[in-house]
C-alpha positions in Angstrom: -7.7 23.3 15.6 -4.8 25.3 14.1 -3.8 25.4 10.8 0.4 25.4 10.8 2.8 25.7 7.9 6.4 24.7 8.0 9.0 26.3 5.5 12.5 24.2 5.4 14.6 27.0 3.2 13.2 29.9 4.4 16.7 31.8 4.2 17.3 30.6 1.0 17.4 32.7 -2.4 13.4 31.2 -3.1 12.6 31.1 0.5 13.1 35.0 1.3 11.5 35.5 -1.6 8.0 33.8 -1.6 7.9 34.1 2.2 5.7 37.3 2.2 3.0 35.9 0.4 3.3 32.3 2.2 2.2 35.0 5.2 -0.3 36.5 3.3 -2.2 32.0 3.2 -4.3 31.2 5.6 -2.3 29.8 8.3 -1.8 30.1 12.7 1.6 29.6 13.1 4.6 29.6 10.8 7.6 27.7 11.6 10.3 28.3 9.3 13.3 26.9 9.3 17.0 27.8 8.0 20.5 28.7 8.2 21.7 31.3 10.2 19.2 32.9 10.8 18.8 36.0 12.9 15.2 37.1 13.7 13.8 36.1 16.9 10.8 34.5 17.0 7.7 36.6 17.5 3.8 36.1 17.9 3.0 33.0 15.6 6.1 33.0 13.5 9.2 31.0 14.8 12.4 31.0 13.1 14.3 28.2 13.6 18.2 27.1 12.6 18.1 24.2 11.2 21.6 21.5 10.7 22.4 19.3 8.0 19.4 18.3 6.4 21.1 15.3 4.6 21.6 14.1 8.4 18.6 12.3 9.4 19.3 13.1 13.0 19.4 16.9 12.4 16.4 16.5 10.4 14.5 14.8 13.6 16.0 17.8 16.0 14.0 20.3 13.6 10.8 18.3 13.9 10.8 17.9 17.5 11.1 22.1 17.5 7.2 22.1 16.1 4.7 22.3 18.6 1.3 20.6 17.5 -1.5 19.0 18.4 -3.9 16.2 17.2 -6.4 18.2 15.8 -4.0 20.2 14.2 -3.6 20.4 9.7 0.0 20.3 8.8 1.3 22.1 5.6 4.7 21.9 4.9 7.3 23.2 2.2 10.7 22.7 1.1 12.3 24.9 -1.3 15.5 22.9 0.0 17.7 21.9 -3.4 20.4 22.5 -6.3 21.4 23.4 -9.4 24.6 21.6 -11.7 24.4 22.6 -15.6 26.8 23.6 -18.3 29.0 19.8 -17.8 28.5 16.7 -20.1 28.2 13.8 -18.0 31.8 12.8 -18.8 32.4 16.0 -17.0 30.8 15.9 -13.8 33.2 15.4 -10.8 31.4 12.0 -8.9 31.9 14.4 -6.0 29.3 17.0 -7.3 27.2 14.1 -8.6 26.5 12.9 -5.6 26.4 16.5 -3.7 23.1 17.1 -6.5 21.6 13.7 -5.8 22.1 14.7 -1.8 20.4 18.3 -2.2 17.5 17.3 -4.3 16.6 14.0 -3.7 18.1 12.8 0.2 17.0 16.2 1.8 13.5 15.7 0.3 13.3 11.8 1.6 14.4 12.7 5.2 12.2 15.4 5.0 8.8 13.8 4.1 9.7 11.0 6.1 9.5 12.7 9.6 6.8 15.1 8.2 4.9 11.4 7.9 5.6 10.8 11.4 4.1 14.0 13.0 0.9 13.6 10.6 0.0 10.7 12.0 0.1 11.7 15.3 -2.1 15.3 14.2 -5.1 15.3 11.9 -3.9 15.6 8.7 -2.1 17.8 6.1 0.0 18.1 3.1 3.4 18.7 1.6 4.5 20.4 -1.2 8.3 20.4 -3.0 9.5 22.5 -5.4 10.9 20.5 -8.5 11.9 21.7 -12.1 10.1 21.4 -15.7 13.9 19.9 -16.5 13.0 16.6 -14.3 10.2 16.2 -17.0 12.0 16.5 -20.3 15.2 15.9 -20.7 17.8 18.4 -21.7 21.5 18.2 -22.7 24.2 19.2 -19.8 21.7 19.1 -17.0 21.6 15.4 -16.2 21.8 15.3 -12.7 19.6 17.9 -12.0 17.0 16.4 -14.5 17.6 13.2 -12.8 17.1 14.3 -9.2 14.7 16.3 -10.2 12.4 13.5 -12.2 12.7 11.5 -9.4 11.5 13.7 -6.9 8.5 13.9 -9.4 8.0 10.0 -8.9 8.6 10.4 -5.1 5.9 12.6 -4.8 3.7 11.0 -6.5 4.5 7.7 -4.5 4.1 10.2 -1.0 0.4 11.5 -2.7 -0.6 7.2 -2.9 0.5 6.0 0.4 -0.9 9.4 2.3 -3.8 8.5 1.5 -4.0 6.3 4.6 -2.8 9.0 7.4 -4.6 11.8 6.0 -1.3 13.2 4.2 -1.9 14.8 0.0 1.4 16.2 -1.3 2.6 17.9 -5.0 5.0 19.3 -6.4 5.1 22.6 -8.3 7.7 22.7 -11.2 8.7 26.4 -12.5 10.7 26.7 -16.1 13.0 29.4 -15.0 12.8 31.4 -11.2 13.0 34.9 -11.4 16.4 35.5 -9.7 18.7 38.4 -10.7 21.4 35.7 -11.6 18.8 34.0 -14.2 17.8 37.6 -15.5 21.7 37.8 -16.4 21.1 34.7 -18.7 17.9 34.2 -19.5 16.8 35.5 -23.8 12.9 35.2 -22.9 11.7 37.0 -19.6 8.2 35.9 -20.6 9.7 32.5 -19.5 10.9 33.8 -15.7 8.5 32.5 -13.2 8.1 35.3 -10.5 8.7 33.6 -6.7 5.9 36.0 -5.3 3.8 33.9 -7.8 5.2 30.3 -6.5 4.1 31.6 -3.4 0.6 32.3 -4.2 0.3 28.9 -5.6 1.7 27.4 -2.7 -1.4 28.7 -1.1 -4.0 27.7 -3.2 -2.6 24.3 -3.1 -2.9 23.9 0.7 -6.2 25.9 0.5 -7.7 22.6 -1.6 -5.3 20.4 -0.2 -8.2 17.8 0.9 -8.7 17.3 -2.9 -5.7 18.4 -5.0 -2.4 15.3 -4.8 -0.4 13.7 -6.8 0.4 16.6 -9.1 3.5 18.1 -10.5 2.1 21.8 -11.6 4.2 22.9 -14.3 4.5 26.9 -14.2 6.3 27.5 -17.4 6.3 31.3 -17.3 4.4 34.4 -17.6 1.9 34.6 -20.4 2.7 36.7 -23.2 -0.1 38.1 -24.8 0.2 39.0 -28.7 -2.0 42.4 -29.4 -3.1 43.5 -32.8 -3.2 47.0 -33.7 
């Protein structure tokens, strides 16, 4: 029986990041997937270009790349997504619209739908996504990312109910602000930066309990700041 986790993002901004410490979790073989991507598999990690993940036949290609077993526990995460902010709706180009609503919410369908497919042919497993505090509370000039993102929330939570007969949990986690050098440009409050090394940890203790712990949308809403009297 191995344990193998599967990254789709892994050459993104949050994928480089939280990689080291995904490698740190307790895992056999890593298969992570991205764009352009240069490293050659080696050992138990396999990098692997991935297509168009908003075409379903791309996204099966990927899948059939993982090599598995039926006694094998299948983790998988997606830091796959976008961000659109700063426009009114009256603003926002349909074209972008729909461009958010493919990143955030199509991706994440095609994704957990072939995922389903292998974990019913293994033993079981879980998947995790990586959503936004924005999905759940709304906020002006972010409407389709709070929308895409609030129904991802819903989406997971529908995945956590119906895995429940193949052996399947899933969660999401949902971070106020990453820690990015872009945000850091921005942001007025570092307390309320979320560090990606920290994401990752999560990550891990989330698929270390994942027989127990679905259905959730973990908000991480930032460092704590602690307030000491002298």
């Amino acid at each position: 029986m191995k344990r193998i986790l599967i990254l789709f993002g892994a050459t993104g901004n949050l994928g480089k990041e939280i990689l080291p410490e995904l490698k740190n979790g307790i895992y056999d073989e890593y298969y992570l997937f991205g764009r352009n991507i240069s490293e050659s598999s080696k050992g138990n990690i396999h990098f692997l270009n991935v297509g168009d993940l908003t075409n379903e036949k791309d996204v099966e290609e990927a899948f059939s790349k993982i090599k598995y077993s039926s006694e094998d526990i299948l983790f998988l995460l997606s830091t796959i997504g976008g961000f659109l902010g700063g426009q009114t709706i009256d603003e926002i180009k349909y074209s972008d619209w729909r461009k958010i609503i493919d990143l955030n919410l199509n991706t994440s369908f095609l994704i957990a739908k072939h995922f389903i497919k292998i974990i019913k042919k293994a033993n079981e497993g879980s998947i995790c996504f990586i959503s936004a505090k924005t999905g759940l509370s709304p906020e002006a000039r972010k409407s389709v990312y709070g929308l895409t993102k609030s129904g991802l929330n819903y989406f997971i939570q529908t995945l956590a109910l119906e895995g429940k007969e193949y052996g399947m949990t899933a969660n999401a986690i949902a971070p106020y602000i990453i820690d990015s050098e872009e945000n850091r440009k921005w942001v007025k409050e570092l307390n309320d930066l979320v560090r990606p090394e920290d994401i990752g940890k999560f990550v891990n203790q989330i698929f270390n309990s994942y027989t127990f712990v679905t259905g959730n949308i973990f908000v991480l809403p930032g460092t704590i700041k602690r307030n000491r009297k002298i």
